[in-house]
C-alpha positions as CSV (number, residue, x, y, z in Angstrom):
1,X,205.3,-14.4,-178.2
2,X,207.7,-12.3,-175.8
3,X,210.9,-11.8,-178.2
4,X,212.9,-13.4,-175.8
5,X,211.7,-16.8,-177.2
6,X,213.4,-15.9,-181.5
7,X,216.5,-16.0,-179.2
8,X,216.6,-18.9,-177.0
9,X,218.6,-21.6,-179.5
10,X,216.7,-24.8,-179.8
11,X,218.6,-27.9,-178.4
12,X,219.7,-29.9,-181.1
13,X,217.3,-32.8,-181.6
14,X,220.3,-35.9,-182.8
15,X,221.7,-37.9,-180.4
16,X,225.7,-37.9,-180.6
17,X,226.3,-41.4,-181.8
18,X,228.4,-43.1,-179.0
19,X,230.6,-45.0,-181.2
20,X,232.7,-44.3,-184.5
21,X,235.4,-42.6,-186.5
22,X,236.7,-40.0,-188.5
23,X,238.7,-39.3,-191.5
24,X,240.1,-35.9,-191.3
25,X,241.0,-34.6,-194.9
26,X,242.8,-31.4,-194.5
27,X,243.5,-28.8,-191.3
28,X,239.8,-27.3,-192.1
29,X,238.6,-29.7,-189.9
30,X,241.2,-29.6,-187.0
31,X,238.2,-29.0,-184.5
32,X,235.9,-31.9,-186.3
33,X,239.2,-34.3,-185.6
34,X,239.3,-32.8,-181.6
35,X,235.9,-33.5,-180.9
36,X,236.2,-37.5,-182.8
37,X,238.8,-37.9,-180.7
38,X,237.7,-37.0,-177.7
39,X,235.0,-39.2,-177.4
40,X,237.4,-41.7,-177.7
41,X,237.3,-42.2,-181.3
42,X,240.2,-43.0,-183.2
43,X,241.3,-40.5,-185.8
44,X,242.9,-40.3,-188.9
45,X,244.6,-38.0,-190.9
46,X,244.3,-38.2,-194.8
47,X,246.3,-35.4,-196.6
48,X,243.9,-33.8,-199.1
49,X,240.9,-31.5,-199.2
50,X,237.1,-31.5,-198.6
51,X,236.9,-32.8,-202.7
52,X,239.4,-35.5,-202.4
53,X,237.2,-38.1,-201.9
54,X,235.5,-37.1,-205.3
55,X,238.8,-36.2,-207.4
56,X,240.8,-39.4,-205.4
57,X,238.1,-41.5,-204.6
58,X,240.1,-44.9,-204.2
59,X,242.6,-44.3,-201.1
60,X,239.8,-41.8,-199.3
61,X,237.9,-45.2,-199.2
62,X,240.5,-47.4,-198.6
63,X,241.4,-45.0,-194.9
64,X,237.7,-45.3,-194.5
65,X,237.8,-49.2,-194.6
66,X,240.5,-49.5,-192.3
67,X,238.8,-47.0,-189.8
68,X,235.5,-49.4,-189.9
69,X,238.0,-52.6,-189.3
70,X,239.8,-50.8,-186.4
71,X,236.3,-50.5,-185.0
72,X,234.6,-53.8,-185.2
């Protein structure tokens, strides 16, 4: 194999899913919350951290909920 091929990156395989939402948790994932929104999905801000929805389970969920009702 010429070693050109080890560097080519390999197109990712997933389709983007063309409908949906996101949570964002903290400004870690600033860029995550761009991208959700545009592709026109709506976008919500929870302030916690990546562990919140394992140390405050309850209004992580709730958000989540409303997010799936927005979208139906």
């Amino acid at each position: 194999m010429p070693l050109d091929y080890f560097a080519e990156v390999a197109p990712d395989p997933r389709p983007l899913p063309t409908w949906g939402a996101y949570l964002q948790l903290s400004d870690t994932y600033d860029a995550e919350a761009a991208a959700a929104a545009q592709r026109g999905w709506p976008v919500r801000r929870f302030d916690g951290d990546h562990l919140t929805i394992l140390t405050d389970p309850r209004p992580v969920v709730d958000r989540i909920l409303e997010l799936t009702v927005e979208r139906l």
